[in-house]
C-alpha positions in Angstrom: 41.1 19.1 115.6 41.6 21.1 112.4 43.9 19.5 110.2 46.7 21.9 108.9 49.2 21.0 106.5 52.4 22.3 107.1 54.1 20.4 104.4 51.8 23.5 102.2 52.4 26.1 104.5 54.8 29.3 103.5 58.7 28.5 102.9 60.9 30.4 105.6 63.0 31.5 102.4 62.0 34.1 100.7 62.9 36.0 98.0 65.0 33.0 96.5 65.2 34.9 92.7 67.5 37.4 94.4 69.9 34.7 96.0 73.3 33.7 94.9 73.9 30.2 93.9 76.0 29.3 96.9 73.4 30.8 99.3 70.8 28.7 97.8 72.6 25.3 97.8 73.6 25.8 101.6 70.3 26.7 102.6 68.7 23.6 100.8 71.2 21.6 102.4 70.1 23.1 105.5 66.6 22.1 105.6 67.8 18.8 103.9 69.7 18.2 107.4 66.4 18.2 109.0 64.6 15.2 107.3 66.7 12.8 109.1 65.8 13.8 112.4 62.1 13.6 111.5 62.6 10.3 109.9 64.6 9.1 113.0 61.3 9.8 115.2 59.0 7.7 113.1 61.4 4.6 113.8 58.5 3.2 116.4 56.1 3.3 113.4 59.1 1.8 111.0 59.6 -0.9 113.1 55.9 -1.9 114.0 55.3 -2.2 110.4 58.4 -4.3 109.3 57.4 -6.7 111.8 54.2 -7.2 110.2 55.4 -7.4 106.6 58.2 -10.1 107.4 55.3 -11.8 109.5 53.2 -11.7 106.5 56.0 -12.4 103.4 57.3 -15.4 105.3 53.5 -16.7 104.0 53.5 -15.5 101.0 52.5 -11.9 101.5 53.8 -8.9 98.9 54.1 -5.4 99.9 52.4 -2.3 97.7 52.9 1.2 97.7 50.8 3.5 96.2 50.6 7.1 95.3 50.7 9.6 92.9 53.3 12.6 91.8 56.5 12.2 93.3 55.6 9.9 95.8 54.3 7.4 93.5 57.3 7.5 91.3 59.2 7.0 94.9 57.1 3.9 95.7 57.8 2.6 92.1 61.3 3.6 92.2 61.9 1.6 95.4 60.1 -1.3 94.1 62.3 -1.8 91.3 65.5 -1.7 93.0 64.2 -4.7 94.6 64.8 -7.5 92.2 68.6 -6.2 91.5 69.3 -6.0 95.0 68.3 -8.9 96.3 67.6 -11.3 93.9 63.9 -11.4 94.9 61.2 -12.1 92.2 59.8 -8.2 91.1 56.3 -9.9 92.3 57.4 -9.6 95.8 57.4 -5.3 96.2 55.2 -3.3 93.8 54.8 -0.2 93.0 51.8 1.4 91.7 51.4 4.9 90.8 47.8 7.4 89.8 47.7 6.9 86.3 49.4 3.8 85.0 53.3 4.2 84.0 52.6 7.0 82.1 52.6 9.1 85.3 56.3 8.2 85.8 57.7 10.5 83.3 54.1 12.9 83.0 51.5 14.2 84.7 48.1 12.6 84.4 45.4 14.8 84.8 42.6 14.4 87.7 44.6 11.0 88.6 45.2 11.6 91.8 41.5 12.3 92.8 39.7 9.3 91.6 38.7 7.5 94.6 37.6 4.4 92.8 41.0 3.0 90.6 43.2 2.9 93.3 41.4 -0.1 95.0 40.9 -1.3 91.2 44.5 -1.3 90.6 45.6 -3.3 93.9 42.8 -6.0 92.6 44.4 -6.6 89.7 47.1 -8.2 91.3 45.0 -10.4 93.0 45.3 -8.7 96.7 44.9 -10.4 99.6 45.3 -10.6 103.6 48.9 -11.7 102.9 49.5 -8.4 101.4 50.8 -5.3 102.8 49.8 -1.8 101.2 51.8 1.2 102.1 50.1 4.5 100.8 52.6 7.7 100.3 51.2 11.0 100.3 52.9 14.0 101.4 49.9 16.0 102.0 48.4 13.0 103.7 45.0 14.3 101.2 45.4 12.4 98.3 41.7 10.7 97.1 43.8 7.9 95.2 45.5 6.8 98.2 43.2 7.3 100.7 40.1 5.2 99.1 41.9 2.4 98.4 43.8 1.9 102.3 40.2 2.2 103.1 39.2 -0.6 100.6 42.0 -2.7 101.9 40.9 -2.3 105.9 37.6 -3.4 104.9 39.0 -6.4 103.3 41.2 -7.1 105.9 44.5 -5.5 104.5 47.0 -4.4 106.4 48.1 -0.8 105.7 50.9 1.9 106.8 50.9 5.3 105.6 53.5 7.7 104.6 53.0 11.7 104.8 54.9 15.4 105.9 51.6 16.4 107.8 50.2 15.3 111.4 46.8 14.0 112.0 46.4 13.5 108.2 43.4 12.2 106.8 45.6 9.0 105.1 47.1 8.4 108.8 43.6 7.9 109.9 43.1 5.3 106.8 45.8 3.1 107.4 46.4 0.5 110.7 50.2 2.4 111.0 50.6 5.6 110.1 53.6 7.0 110.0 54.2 10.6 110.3 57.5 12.3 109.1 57.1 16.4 110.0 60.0 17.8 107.7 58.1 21.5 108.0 57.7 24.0 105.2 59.5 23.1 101.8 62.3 25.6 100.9 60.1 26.3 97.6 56.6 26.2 99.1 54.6 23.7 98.7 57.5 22.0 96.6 57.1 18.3 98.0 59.4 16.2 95.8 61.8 17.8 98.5 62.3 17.7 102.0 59.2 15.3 101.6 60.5 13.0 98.9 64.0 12.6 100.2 62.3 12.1 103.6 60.0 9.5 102.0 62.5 7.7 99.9 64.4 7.5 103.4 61.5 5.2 105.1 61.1 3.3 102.1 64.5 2.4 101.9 64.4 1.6 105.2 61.1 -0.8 105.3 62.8 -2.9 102.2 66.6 -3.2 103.3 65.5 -4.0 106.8 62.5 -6.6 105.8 65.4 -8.1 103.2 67.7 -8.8 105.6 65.0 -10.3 107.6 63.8 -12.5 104.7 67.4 -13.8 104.7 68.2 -11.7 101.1 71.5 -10.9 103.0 74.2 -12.6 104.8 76.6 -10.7 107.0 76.3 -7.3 105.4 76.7 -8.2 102.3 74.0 -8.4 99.0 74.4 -12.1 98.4 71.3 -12.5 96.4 72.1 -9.4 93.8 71.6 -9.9 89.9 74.3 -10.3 88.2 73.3 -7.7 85.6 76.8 -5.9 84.8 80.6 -5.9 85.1 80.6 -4.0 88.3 78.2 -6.4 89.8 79.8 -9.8 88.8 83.6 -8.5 90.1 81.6 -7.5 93.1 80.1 -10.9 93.6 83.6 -12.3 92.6 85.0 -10.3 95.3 82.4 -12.0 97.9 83.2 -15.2 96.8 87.1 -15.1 96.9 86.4 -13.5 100.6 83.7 -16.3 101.5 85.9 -19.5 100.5 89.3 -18.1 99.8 89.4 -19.1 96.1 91.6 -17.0 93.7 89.5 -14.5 91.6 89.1 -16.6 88.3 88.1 -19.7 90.0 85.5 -17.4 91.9 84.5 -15.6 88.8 83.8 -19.2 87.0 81.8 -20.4 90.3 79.9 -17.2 90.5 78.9 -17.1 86.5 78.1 -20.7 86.7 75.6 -20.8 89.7 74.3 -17.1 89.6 74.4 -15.9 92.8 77.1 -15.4 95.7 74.7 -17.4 97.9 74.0 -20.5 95.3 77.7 -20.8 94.4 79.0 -20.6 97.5 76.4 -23.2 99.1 77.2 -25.2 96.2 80.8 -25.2 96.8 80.3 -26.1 100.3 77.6 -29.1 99.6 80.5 -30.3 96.8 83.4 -30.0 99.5 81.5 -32.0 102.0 
């Protein structure tokens, strides 16, 4: 089968320098409507792998992505809303990207195709059969990603995959691939579109959902957040006025004193009983 990658293939837009403002916008938002859909038919794949990484955390396990460009920074981007979130330690979901942090804000040239750093990088952190690495890559081509899921299956690693194009090389690296076919990019080739939103969708997806499972929330609400601003402590105050019926400063001084919504309401509780 030859593998074609659509996610490269010629934008059904054309002539965009010509276009009015407004005509652009909606026709972005146009192809933006589509990424949803193809997100929504990798759900089998989303929910095979979440299963696994709960399975895995509750011992110990971590979960990685990796990947460079914009679907590195996405993996790093949704590693770091981790620890605010839901309290968790920022040990738990990491984010590595092709060429160190200095990729985040620049390019770093040839990164991408070293075969060898990617598994370098996961050793650093001590990998093991706990862990779960998840390798993004629109293209589904990328020599960074791909070497190192292939590391990781030799050393008996689970991995998932990320990328826009079917029967990608990285699908064929990782134990579940998913596959999210968002076609052409309304700028060709440009995948920090369709692709990243579509990407940052999934990953958003994997974390909230193996969160909840890991008992980061109760009800539908982000007991374990930090407590890191204003905003964030009145909404924790808000919790714990709902959760025990105190008035708001008494909440406020329970909440500032244990930290959490969840440690100061279990504390109240174990105090009351």
């Amino acid at each position: 089968m030859t593998f074609v990658k659509i996610s490269e293939q010629s934008s059904d837009y054309d002539n965009l320098e010509k276009k009015p403002v407004g005509e652009i916008l909606r026709e972005i938002n146009a192809e933006d409507h589509k990424v949803a859909d193809a997100v929504q038919k990798a759900i089998p794949q989303i929910e095979k792998l979440v299963t696994e990484i709960v399975s895995r955390m509750k011992r110990g396990g971590r979960i990685f992505y990796m990947g460079a460009g914009t679907s590195g920074r996405i993996g790093v981007l949704d590693a770091s809303e981790i620890p605010p979130t839901f309290g968790m330690d920022p040990g738990w979901v990491i984010g590595i990207i092709a060429g160190g942090d200095t990729a985040l804000r620049n390019p770093v040239e040839n990164a991408e195709d070293d075969k060898r750093q990617g598994w370098e990088d996961l050793r650093k952190f001590g990998i093991n059969d706990k862990d779960t690495v998840i390798g993004i890559a629109a293209s589904g081509t990328t020599p960074y990603v791909i070497n190192a899921l292939q590391a990781c299956r030799e050393n008996g690693i689970l991995t998932a995959s990320i990328t826009s194009n079917p029967d990608a090389p990285v699908s064929a690296a990782a134990d579940i691939p998913i596959e999210m076919i968002v076609g052409p990019e309304y700028v060709t080739g440009s995948s920090r579109m369709k692709s990243g939103s579509g990407q940052k969708m999934i990953c958003n997806m994997i974390t909230t959902s193996v969160m909840i499972k890991m008992g980061r929330v109760k009800g539908n609400k982000m007991v374990n957040m930090q407590l890191s601003n204003a905003k964030l402590v009145d909404r924790g105050t808000r919790m714990v006025v709902e959760e025990l019926g105190l008035s708001y400063d008494d909440a406020k001084r329970l909440l500032l004193m244990h930290g959490s919504v969840k440690r100061a309401v279990d504390a109240y509780r174990e105090s009351e009983s």
